[in-house]
Backbone as numpy.savetxt, mean C-alpha at the origin, in Angstrom:
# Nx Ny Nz CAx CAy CAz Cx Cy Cz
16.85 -30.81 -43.87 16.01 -29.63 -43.87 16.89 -28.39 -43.87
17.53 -27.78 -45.04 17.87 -26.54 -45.19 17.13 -26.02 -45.24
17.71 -24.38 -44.75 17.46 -23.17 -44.92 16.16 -23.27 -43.90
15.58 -23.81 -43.14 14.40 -24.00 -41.63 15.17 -24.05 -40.86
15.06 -23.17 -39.68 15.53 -23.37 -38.27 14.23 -24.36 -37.58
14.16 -25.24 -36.96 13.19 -25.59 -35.85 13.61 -25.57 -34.52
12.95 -24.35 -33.88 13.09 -24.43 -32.40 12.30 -25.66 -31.80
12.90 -25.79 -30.39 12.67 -26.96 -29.85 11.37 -26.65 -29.21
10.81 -25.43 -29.26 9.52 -25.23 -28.67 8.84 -24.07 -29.65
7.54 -24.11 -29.29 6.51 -23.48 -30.19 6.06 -22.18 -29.32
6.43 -20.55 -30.27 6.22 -19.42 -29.71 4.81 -19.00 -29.83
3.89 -18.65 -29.10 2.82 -18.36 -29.46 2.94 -16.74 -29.17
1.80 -16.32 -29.71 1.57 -14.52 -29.67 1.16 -14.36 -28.30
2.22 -13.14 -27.42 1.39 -12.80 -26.56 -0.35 -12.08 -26.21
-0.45 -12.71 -25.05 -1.94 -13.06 -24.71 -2.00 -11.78 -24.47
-3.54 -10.78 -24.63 -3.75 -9.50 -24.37 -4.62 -9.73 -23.12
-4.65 -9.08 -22.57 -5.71 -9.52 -21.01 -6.36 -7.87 -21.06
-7.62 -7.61 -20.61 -8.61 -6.74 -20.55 -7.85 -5.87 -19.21
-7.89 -4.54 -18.97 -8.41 -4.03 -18.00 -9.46 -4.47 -16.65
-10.31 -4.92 -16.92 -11.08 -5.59 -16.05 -10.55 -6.80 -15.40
-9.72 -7.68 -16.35 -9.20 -8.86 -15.97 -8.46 -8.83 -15.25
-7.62 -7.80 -15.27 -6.17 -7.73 -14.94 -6.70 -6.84 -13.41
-7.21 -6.66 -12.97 -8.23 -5.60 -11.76 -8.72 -6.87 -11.03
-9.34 -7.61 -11.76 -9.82 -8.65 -10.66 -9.11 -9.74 -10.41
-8.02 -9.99 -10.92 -6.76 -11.13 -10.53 -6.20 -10.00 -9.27
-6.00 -8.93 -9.47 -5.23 -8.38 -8.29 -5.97 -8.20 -7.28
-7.81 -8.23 -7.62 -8.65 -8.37 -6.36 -8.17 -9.18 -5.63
-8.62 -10.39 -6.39 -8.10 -11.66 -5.62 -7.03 -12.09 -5.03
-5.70 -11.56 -5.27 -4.60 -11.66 -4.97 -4.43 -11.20 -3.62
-4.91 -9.51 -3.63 -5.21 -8.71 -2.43 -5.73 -9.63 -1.48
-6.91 -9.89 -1.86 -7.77 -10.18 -0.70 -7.07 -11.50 0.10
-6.11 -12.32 -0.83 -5.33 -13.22 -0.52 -6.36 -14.85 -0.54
-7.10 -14.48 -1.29 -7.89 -15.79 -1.68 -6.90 -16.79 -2.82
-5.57 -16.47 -2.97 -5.20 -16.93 -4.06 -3.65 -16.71 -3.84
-2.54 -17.48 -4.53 -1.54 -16.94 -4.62 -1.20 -16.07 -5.68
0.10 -16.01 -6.21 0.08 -15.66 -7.52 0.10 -17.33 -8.61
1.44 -17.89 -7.97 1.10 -19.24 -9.01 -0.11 -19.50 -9.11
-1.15 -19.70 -8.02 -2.51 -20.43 -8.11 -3.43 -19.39 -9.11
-3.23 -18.17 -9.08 -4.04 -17.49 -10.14 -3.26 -17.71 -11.67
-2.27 -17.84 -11.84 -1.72 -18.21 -13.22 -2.47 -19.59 -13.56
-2.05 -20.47 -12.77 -2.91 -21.66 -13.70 -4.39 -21.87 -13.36
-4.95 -20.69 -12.90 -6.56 -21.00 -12.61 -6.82 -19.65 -13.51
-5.92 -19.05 -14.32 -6.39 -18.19 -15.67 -5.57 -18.45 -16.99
-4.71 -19.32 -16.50 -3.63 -19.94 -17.58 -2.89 -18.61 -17.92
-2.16 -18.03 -17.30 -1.50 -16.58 -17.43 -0.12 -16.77 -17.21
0.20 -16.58 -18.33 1.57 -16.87 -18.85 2.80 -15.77 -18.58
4.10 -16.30 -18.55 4.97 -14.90 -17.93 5.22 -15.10 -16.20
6.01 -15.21 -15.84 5.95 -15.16 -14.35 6.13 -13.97 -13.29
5.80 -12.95 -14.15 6.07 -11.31 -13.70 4.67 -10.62 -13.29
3.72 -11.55 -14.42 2.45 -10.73 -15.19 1.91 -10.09 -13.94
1.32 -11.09 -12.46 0.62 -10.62 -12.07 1.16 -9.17 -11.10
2.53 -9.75 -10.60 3.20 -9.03 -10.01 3.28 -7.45 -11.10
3.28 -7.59 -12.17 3.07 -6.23 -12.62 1.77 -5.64 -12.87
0.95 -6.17 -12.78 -0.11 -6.00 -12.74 -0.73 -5.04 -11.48
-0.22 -5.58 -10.32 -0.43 -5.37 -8.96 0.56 -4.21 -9.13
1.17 -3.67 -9.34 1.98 -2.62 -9.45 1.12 -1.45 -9.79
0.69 -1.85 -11.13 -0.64 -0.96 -11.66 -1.46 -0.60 -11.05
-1.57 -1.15 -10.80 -4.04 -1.37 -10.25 -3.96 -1.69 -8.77
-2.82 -2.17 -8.30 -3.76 -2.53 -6.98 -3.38 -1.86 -5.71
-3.47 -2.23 -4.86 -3.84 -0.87 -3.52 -2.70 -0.72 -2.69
-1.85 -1.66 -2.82 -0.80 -1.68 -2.29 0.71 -1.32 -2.42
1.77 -1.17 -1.96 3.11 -0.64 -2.47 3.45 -2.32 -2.59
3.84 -1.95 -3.85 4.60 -3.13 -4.14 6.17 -2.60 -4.89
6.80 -3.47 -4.94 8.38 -3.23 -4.70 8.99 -2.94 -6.29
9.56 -1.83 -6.65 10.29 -2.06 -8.38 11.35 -3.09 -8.30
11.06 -2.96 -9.47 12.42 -4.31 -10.00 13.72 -3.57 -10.12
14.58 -4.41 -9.63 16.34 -3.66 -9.21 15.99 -4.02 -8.04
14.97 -4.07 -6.78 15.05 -4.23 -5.09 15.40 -5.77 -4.95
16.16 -5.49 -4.20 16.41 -6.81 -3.84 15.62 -7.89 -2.82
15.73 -9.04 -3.14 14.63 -9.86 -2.24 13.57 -9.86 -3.13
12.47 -10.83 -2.41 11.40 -11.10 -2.77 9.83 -10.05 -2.11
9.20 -9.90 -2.85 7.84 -8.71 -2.83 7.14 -10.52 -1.55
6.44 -9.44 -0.57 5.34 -10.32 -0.04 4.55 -11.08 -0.67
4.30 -12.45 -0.22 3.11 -13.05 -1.09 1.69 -12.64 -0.37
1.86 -12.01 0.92 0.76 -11.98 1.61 0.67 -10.85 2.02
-0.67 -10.20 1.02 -0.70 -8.60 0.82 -1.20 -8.10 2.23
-2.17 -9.16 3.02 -2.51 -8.16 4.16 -1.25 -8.25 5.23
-0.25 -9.24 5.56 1.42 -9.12 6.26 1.83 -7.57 5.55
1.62 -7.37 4.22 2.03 -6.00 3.73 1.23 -4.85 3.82
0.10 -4.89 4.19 -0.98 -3.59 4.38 -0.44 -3.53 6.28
-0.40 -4.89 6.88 -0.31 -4.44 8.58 1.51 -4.02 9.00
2.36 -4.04 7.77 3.53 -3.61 8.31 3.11 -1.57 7.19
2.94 -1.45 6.28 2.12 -0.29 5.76 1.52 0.60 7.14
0.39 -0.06 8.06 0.20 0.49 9.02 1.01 0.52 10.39
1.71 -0.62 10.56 2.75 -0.05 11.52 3.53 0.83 11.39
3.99 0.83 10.05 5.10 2.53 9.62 4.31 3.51 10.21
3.02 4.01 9.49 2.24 5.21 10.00 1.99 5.10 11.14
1.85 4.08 11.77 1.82 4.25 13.41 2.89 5.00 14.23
3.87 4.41 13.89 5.48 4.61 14.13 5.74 6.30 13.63
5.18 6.66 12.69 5.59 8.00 12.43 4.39 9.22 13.04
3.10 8.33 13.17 2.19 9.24 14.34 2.99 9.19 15.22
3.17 8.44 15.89 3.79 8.49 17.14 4.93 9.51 17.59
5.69 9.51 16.86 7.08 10.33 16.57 6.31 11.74 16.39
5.20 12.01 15.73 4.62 13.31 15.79 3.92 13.95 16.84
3.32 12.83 17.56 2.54 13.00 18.95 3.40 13.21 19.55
4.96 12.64 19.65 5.91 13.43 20.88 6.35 14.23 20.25
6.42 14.98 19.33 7.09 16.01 18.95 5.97 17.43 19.40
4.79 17.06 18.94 3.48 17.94 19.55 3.82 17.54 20.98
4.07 16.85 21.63 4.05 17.02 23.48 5.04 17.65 23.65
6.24 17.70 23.19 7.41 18.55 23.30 7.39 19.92 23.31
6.49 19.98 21.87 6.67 21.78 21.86 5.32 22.66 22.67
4.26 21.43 23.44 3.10 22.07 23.97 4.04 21.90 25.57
4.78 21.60 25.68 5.66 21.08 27.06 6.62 22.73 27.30
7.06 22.75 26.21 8.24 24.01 25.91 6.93 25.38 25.90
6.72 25.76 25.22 5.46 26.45 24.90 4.54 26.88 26.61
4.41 26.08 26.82 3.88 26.22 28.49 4.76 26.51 29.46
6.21 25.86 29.28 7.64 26.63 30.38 7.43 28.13 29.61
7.63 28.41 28.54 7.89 29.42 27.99 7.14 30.81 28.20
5.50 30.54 27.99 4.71 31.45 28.73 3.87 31.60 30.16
4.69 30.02 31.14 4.52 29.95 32.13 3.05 29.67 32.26
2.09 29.19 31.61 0.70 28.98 31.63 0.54 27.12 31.06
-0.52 27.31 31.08 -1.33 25.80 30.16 -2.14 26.16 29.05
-1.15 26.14 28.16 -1.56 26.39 26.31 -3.10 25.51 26.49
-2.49 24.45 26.81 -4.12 22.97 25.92 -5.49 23.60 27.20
-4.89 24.14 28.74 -6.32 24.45 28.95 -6.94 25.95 28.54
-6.22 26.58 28.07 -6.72 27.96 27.50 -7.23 28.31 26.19
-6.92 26.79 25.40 -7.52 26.50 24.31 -8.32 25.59 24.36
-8.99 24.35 24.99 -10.02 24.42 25.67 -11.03 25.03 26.38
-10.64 26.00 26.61 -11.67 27.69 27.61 -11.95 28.40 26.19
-10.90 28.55 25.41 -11.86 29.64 23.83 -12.77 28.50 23.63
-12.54 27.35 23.37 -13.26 26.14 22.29 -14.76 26.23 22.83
-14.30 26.02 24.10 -15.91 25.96 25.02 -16.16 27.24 24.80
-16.22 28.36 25.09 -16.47 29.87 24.45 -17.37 29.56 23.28
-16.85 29.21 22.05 -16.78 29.70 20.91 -18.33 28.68 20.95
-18.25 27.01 21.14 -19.48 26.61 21.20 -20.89 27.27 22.14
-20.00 27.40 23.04 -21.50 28.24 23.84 -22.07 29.09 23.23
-21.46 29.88 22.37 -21.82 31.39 21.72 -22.87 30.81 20.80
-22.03 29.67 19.83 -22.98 29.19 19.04 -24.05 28.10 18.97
-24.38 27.93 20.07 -24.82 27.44 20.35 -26.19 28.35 21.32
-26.12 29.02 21.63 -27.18 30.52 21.63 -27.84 31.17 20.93
């Protein structure tokens, strides 16, 4: 057989997947009813990136670019409850930074800032409230 190459495997055209499709594999993914392998062969979705880029797109979560090293969570809500421990962690850091300067603020004018702004607040409702 000149002039034919035969590869040892058969290329098919990549598969186009809908907007919609590609939204509700990452539902499912999210919600963690599914892995990613288990949604590839329960949509026959070819590529081993697809869904993971997919979820990049469309879905609700930070998921990781390519160049990071390591592996992205398989288990999106382990990744939504460390998501909310950060913001916890950085309220927190703000709540002492607000106690600090209502701490300083009160040495400073020798009074109690939070009850004198409590005394307008109540003021201001009584008034309107008349």
């Amino acid at each position: 057989m000149e002039g034919k190459q035969h590869w040892p495997f058969k290329s098919s055209p990549a598969k186009k997947y809908s907007e919609a499709f590609k939204r509700r594999v990452v539902g499912e993914y999210e919600q963690g009813k599914m892995n990613k392998d288990q949604l590839m062969v329960k949509y026959g979705i070819k590529g081993k990136s697809m869904v993971l880029e997919w979820c990049r797109k469309y879905g609700k979560f930070t998921y990781t670019n390519q160049g990071w090293l390591g592996r992205p969570m398989k288990d999106p809500q382990k990744q939504r409850i460390k998501e909310l421990e950060a913001k916890l962690r950085e309220a927190e850091l703000k709540l002492k930074v607000y106690d600090k300067l209502i701490e300083v603020t009160n040495r400073e004018l020798d009074a109690d800032v939070l009850k004198k702004i409590e005394a307008r607040l109540s003021e201001s409702w009584q008034q309107k409230k008349e």
